[in-house]
TISEKOL-369857 format. One line per 3 residues: number of its first residue (from 1); for each residue x, y, z of C-alpha. Coordinates in Angstrom, 2 decimals, decimal comma, padded with zeros to 5 digits. Last residue first. Layout:
BEGIN
NUM	X/Y/Z; ...
//
This chain:
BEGIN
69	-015,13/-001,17/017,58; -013,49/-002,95/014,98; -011,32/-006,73/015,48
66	-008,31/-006,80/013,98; -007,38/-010,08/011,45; -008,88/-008,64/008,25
63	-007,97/-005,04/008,49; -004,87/-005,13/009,93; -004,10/-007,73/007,44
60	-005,24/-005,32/004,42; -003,48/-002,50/005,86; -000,18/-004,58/006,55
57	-000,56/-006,20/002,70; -001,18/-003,01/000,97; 001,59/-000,92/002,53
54	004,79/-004,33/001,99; 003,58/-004,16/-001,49; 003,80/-000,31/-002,24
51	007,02/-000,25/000,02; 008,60/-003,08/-002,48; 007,47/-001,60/-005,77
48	008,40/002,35/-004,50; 012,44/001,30/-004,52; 012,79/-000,53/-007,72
45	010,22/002,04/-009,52; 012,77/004,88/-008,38; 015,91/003,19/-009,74
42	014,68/002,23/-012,91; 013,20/005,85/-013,40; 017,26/007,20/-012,55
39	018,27/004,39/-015,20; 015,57/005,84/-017,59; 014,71/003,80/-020,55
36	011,21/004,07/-020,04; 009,45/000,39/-019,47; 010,44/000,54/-016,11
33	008,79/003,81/-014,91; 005,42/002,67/-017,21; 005,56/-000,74/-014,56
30	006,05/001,02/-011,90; 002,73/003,10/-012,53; 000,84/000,22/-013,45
27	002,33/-001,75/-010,07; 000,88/001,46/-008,37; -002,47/001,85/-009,59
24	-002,77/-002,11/-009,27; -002,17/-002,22/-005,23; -003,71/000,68/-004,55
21	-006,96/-000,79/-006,12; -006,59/-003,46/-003,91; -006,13/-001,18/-000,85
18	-009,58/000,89/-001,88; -011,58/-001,68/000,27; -009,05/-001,56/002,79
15	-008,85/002,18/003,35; -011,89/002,67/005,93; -011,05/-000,35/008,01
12	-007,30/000,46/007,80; -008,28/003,92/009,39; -010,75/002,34/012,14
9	-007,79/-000,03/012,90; -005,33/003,05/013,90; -007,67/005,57/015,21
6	-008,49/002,36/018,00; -005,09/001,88/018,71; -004,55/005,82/018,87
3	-007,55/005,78/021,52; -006,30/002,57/023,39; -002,81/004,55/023,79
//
């Protein structure tokens, strides 16, 4: 269990500098889904926005409040 702990904060260590960028890639890309009048596109951004928001802030708190080893 330590070992998957430990796989587990050295991957949010490695991905946290590229979180950010995450972050804008993806409220660019919902943003172009909304902008085409698409319900089905409307429907898709809604769902991906909130998951895309809730990813960048756990791997960016892992990676700020867990100590590496």
């Amino acid at each position: 269990m330590a070992k998957l702990a430990k796989n587990i904060v050295d991957f949010c260590g490695t991905v946290a500098p590229y979180s950010y960028v995450f972050a804008i890639v993806t409220a660019l890309v919902v943003g172009i889904m909304l902008a085409v009048p698409s319900e089905k596109l409307h429907d898709k951004a809604k769902s991906y926005g909130g998951w895309a928001i809730i990813g960048t802030a756990s791997v960016s708190y892992t990676h700020l409040t867990l100590p590496t080893t």
